[in-house]
Each structure stands twice: as C-alpha cells, then as structure tokens.
N, C-alpha and C positions, 0 to 999 in steps of 0.2 A: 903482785898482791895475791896473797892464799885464798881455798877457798873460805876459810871463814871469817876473812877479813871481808870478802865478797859478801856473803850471806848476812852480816851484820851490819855493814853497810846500805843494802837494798831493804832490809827491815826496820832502820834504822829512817830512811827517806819514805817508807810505807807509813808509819808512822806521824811521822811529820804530816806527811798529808794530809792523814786523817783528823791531824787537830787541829789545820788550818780548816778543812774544810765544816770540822765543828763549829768552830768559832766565825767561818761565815757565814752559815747556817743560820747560828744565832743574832747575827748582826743582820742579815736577809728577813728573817723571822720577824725580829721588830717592825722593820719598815710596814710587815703588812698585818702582822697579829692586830693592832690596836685600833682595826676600822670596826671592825663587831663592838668594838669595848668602847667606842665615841658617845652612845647616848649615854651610857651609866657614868663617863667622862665629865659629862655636860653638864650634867645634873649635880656634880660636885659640886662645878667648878660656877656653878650657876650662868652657865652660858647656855648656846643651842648647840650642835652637833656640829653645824654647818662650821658656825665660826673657827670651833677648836680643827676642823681640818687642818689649821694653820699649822698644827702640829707636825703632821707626816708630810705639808711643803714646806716646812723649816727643814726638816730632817731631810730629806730628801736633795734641796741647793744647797746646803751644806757641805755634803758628802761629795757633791758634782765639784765644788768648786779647791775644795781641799785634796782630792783625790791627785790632781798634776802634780801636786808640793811633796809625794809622798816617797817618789824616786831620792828624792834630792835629801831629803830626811835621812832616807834609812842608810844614804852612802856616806852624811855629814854623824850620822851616832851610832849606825848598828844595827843590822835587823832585827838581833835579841831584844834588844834594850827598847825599839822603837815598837816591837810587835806588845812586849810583856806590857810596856805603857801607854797603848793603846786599849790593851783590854782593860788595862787600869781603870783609866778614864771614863772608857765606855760603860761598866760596873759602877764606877761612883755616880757617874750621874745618871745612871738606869734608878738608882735607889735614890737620889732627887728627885726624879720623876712620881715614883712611889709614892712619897711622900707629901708630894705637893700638891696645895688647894686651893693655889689661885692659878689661873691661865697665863700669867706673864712670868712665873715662875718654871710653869712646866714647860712652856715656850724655848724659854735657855737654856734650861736642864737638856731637853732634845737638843738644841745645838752642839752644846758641847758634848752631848752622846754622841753625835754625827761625825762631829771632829776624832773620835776614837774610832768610830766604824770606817773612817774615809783611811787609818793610816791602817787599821787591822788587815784589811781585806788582802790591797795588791803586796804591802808589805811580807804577809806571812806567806801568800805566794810564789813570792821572788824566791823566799828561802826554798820553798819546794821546788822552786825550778833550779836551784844550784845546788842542790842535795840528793834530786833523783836523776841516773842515769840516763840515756837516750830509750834506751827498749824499755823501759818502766814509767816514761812520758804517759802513755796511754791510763795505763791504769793509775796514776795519778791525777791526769787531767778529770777520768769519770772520777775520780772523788770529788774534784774541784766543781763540776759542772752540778752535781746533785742537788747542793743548796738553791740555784738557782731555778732548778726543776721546780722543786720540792716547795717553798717557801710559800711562793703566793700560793700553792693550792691549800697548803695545810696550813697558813695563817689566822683566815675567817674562823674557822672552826673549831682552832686550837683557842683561839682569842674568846669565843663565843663559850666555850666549856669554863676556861678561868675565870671570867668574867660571873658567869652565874652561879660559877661552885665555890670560888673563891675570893673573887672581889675582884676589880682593875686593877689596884695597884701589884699584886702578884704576879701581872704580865710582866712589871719591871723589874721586883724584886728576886724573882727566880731566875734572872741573869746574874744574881751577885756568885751564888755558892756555883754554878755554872764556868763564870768567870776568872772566880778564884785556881779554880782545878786546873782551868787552859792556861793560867799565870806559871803554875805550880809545872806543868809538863810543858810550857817553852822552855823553861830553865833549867829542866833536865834534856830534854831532846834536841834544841836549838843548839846549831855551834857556835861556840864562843867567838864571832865576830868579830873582828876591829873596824873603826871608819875607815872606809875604800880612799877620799880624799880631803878636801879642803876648796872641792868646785866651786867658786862664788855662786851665789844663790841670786836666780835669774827675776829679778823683782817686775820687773816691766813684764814680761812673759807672762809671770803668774798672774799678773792685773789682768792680762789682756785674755788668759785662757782661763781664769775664773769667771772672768764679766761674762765671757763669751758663753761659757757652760750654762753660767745663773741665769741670762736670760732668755736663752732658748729653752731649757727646761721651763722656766716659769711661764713665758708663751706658750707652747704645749700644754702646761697642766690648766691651764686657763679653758682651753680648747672642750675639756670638759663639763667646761661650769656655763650654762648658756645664758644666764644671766649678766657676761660677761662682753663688751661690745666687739665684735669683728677688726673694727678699725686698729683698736687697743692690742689686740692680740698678733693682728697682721705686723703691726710696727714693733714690736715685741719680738716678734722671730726675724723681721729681716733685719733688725737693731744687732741680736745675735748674731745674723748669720754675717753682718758688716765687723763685727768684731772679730768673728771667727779667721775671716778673710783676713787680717790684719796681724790676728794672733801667728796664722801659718806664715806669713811676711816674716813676721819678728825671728819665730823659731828656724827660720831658712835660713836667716844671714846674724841670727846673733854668736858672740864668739864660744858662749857659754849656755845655751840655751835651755830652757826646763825642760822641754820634752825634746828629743832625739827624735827626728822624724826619718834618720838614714833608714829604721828597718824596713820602713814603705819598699824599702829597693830592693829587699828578696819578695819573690815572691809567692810563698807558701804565707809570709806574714801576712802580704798586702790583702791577698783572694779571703785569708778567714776576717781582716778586719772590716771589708765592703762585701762580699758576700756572706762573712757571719751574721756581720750586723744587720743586712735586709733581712734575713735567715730570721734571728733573734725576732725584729722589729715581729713577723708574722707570728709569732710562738709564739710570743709575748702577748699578743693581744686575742690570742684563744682563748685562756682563762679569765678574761676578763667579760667576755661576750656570753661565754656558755652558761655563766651562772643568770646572769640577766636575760638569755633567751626561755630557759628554763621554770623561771619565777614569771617573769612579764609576758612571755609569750606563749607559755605553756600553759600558766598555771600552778605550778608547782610549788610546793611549798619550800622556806629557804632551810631546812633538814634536808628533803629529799632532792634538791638540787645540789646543796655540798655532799652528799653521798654519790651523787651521780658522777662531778667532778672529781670525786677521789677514783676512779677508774682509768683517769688521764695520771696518777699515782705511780696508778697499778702497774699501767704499763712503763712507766718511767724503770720501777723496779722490774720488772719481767727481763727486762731490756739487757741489763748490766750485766747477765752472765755471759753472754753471747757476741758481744757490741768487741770487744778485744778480737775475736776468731772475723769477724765477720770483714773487719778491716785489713787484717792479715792476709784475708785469704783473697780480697779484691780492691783493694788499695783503696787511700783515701778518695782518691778522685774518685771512681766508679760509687764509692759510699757516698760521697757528697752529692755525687749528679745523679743517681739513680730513686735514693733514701729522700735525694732536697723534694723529688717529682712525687715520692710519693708521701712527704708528709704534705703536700701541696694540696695531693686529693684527697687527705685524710680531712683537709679542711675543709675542704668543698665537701665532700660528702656530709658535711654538717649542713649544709644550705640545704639538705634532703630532709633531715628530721624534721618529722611534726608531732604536735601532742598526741595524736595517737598512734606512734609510733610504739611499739613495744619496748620496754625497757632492755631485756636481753641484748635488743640490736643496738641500742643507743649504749649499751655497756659497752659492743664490744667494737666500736666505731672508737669512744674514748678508748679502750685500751691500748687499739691500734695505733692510734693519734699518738697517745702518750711513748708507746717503744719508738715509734719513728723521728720524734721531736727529742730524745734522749739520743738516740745513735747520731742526730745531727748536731744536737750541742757538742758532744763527748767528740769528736770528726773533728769539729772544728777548732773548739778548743786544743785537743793536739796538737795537730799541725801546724799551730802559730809559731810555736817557738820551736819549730823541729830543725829550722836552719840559720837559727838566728846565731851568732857567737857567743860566747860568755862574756866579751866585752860589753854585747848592746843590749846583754838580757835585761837588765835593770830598766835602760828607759824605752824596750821593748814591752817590758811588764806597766808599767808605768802606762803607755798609750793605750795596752789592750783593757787596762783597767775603768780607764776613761772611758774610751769606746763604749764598753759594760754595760756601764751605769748611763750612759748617754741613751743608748738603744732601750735598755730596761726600763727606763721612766718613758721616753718617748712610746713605747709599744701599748701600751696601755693609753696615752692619750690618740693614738691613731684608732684603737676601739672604738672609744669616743667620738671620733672626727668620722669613720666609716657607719657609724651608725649615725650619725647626724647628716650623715652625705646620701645613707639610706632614703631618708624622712623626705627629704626633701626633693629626690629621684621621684617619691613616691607621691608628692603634693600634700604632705604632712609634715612639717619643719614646725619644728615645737609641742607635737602632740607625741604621746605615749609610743613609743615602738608597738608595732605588733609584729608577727610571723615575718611575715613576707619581707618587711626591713631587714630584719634578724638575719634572714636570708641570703639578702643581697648584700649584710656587710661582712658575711662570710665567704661568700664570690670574692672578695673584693679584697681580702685577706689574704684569700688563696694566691691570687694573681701575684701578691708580692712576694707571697714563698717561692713562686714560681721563677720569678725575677732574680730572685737570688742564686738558682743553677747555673744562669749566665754568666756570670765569672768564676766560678768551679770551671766551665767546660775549658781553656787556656789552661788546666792546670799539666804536668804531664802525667802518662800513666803511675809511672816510678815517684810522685811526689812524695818526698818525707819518708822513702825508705830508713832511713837508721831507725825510724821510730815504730812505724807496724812493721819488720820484720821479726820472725821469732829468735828468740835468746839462744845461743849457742849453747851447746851442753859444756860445764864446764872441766 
C-alpha cells in the first residue's frame, strides 16, 4: 500500500469516527436534554412533571434491552444499511415526539426513538473499529468517549436555553436537519458492506438478556424515587440479577449465542469491562451530585451551579490534546492505575467544599476532576478492543456496548442510593440532604473509583502495546 493509499485511508477512518461520535452525541444528548424541558412538557401535555418522567424510563429500558440484538442486526443487513436506518428512525420519531400532545403518544414516539438510538450507537462503532487501524485506536476512541463526557453536563442547560427561547418541541425537532446530514455522510463515508452471515438469531438469549437488562435498570432507577417501597425494588434487582445468572448459562452453552462472551478471555477486554465499568459507575455519579450539592447544599442558584459544572467541561477538553502523549509515554497500565487514584481524590476532595469555599478553588477542583475522568474513559475505552481479533470485534462491541449503558444508567441511580445511604448514616432518611450528607456520599464515591484500580493492577506493563505505541515514519 502507497503512501496515499495510507493517508486516505487513515482520514478516511478519522472521519468516520467523528460522525459516529456526532450522532452518539446526539442520541446521548436526548436522553438528558429533556429533564429541564419536563414542566413546560407537563403542562402540554396536562399531566405533572413527575408522571411524564415515564418518558426518559421508556427511553432509557428500551435502549438497554434492544442494544444485545444489535451485533446480530448489523451482521444479518449491514452496518451501512443498519446505521443510515437507525438515524432514520431515530429522526422520524424525534419529530413525533415534536409534535405530540398527548402523553401516550409521546410515550411511543420515545420508544421507537430508543429503538433507533439502541442500533445507532454500537453499530456505527463497530464500523469505526473495522475502519481505523491499531495506532489510530486511541485517537478514535477519545472521539468515541466525548459524547459520553460531554452529554449529561451540557444537556440541562442546553435543554433549559431551547426550552425558553424556543419551545420544547425544538429539543426534538432539531435532530431532524442534524439527522439528515449523518444519513447523507454514512453514505458517502461508510463502506459498502455486505451481510457477514445468515447466524440464526438467538431468541431465547435475547428474552433472557433483554429481561435481565429491563429489570435491573428499572430496579435501580426506582432506587431514586423514595416513594417507592424497599421490598419492591429489592425483588426487582435480585429478579434481575436471577435472570442475569441464567442469561450467562444460556450464552455459555448455546450453539449460536447473541452475545459472545469468548472476549472475557483476553484480558485487556475483561480489565476495561469490570474495572471500566466500577470506573464509569464513579464518574457517572459525579455529575449528578454536584449540581444538587450546589443548589441544596449550598444555596446556589440552578444558573450558577450549571456554570460551575461546566468546569468538569472544561477540563474534559483541556485533557484531549495531551491524553494521546501521556499514554504513549507511560502505558496504559501506569494511566489507568495512577490517573484511576487520582481521579478518586479528585472526588474526595469534593467532600472538602463548602459554601464558603471560594469559587476559583471549586473551579479548579472541577477542572481537574474533569481532565482526570476523560484520560480515564479515553484509557479505557482503548484498550478494549486493542487485542481483541477481527473475528470477535462485532460481539466484542456488542457486550462493551451493553456494559455502557448498563453502568451509565446505574451510575446515576447509585447517586441516589449514596445519598440516601447519607441521610440515614446521619439519622435523617427522608429529610432534605444537607452539607454534611453531600459529604459523605462523595467519600463513598470516591471509594468505588478507588476499587476500580484493583483490577488495572494484574494488567502487565506492555498492555496494548500496538495501540499507544507511536506510528512509524512512513
């Protein structure tokens, strides 16, 4: 290969990336833009706030439980074909949504949005991961990890600006001309794929690993609502987690199974799938505390508490120029186990603020947070798939995808669960958070980031060399 077969090639998978990671951006984006935009929702729709929640947990087990089916999809029609009709989907019923005035309407309209976001996401990934070379992993993974930075911070705020400059229904409608453009550059940039087989499609599987997803996530997001009985919610996740148990039976000895679980057996997969995901779980539940410590504990108002969270942004982008060289020059391990300890303390050291803390310091406590929790998604995300084959990328991608979304929803209800495990440390279970709560389910946060270096440290030095090595001169 010349070099400008080289060169077109690697601009070519640069590319790509960036449009998958546009389009999960915008698929991320929804899930959280529409919680500022629920009372003007309500008031449509002549309901309360509370009820249309239903919305973003339609949308939400939807996407959980559709996301396993999606390996098996894109090898039975195509990755083109599956990704361009997935935004399809996801765009017509964004503009259902738009449009709709009754609550059982926009109910479905979300579902079958979700259905389009569950195949958009891992599907247009897989393409990225069979389109970019090994040494260009990196810098495509930080495309891929961004949206998931990026999304819950700038959702509220993004949602809260359309909402009162432009109306609700413009949160939906402004995915259409969005959607169209990513329709319009899969089909120029995407390679003209053929179906890979004719796999039978593993029906028992999917039952057993959709159920198993639906009701653990719905346990968990219950876990937030306290109006919600203990009992109910307990049987709820060990119902899951009985099914869960059942599902891994099924996919061990079935002859065709939906999800591949062989990649568990390298081990750069398995380290980023159990320690990303304790990883993630902590991250994840940062942004959902800081804005509530801020307003409820501080006082502050909810402008200057989203301005404050955009510093956790800040440092997401600070991060990205550097975050390539940094693993280069000390390998993933030493990134993971060094970066995992100190995004640990960056979380603890939140348990330090207090309202009169100075703004400056509490800027730059988030910014730090923010580059530290970026270099460890961006770490982790790489190294999944740095030893996986091109045979088992597909339902390699496929379980990391799952994973994703499993830890992503759960992270946000262990928020929830640490500050309610607060209240009640404190002899106040059901009263208001104050400081001190806030506190201590930031301690408590921390600890699981901390948890997560423990299986980093097994990794070896040399982990995933083909991928942070630098590019030869050609």
């Amino acid at each position: 290969m010349n070099y400008l077969e080289v060169t077109f090639s690697e601009t070519r998978a640069r590319r790509i990336a960036l449009l998958v990671a546009a389009a999960m951006f915008m698929n991320l984006l929804d899930g959280t833009v529409i919680t500022t935009a629920l009372p003007s929702m309500a008031r449509a729709f002549g309901t309360s706030a509370v009820n249309l929640n239903i919305g973003i947990t339609a949308y939400l087990l939807t996407v959980a439980v559709c996301i396993p089916a999606s390996g098996w999809i894109a090898e039975r029609f195509g990755a083109r074909l599956v990704f361009g009709s997935a935004i399809g989907l996801f765009i017509a019923a964004s503009a259902v949504c738009g449009f709709a005035r009754t609550m059982p309407v926009f109910v479905a309209a979300r579902i079958i949005q979700a259905v389009g976001g569950a195949l958009m996401t891992p599907v247009g990934r897989l393409v990225v991961l069979k389109t970019t070379p090994k040494h260009g992993l990196m810098q495509a993974m930080s495309m891929m990890v961004w949206p998931a930075l990026v999304a819950p911070i700038l959702g509220p705020p993004i949602g809260g600006y359309i909402t009162t400059y432009l109306g609700w229904p413009w949160i939906f409608f402004l995915n259409v001309p969005l959607g169209i453009a990513a329709i319009v550059a899969a089909l120029v940039l995407f390679p003209d794929d053929r179906p890979e087989g004719q796999q039978p499609f593993d029906a028992l599987g999917f039952a057993l690993v959709g159920a198993a997803c639906f009701t653990l996530m719905f346990g968990v997001d219950l876990i937030g609502q306290p109006k919600t009985s203990a009992v109910f919610i307990t049987g709820l996740i060990a119902a899951g987690a009985l099914l869960f148990a059942l599902a891994v039976r099924h996919l061990l000895t079935a002859p065709n199974p939906l999800l591949q679980l062989a990649a568990f057996r390298i081990q750069t997969f398995s380290v980023s799938m159990v320690g990303g995901s304790v990883s993630r779980l902590a991250i994840g539940a940062t942004p959902f505390l800081l804005p509530l410590m801020f307003q409820i504990g501080f006082g502050l108002s909810a402008a200057t508490s989203g301005l404050l969270v955009l510093w956790l942004f800040a440092g997401n982008l600070g991060m990205k120029s550097i975050t390539t060289p940094l693993i280069r020059r000390f390998g993933f391990r030493g990134v993971l186990l060094w970066n995992g300890l100190l995004t640990a303390l960056s979380i603890l050291v939140c348990s330090a603020l207090m309202p009169q803390t100075p703004f400056v310091v509490i800027v730059a406590v988030l910014f730090l947070g923010g580059a530290s929790r970026s270099l460890q998604f961006t770490a982790f995300s790489s190294i999944q798939f740095a030893d996986i084959p091109h045979a088992q990328m597909n339902g390699a991608n496929t379980l990391s995808s799952a994973m994703m979304q499993l830890s992503s929803s759960v992270s946000v209800a262990m928020g929830a669960l640490v500050l309610r495990a607060s209240t009640f440390f404190h002899g106040r279970l059901g009263a208001v958070p104050n400081v001190a709560d806030f506190h201590l389910a930031f301690i408590l946060v921390a600890v699981v980031a901390a948890l997560a270096v423990i299986d980093v440290i097994k990794l070896p030095s040399d982990a995933a060399r083909a991928v942070s090595r630098p590019v030869a001169p050609a």
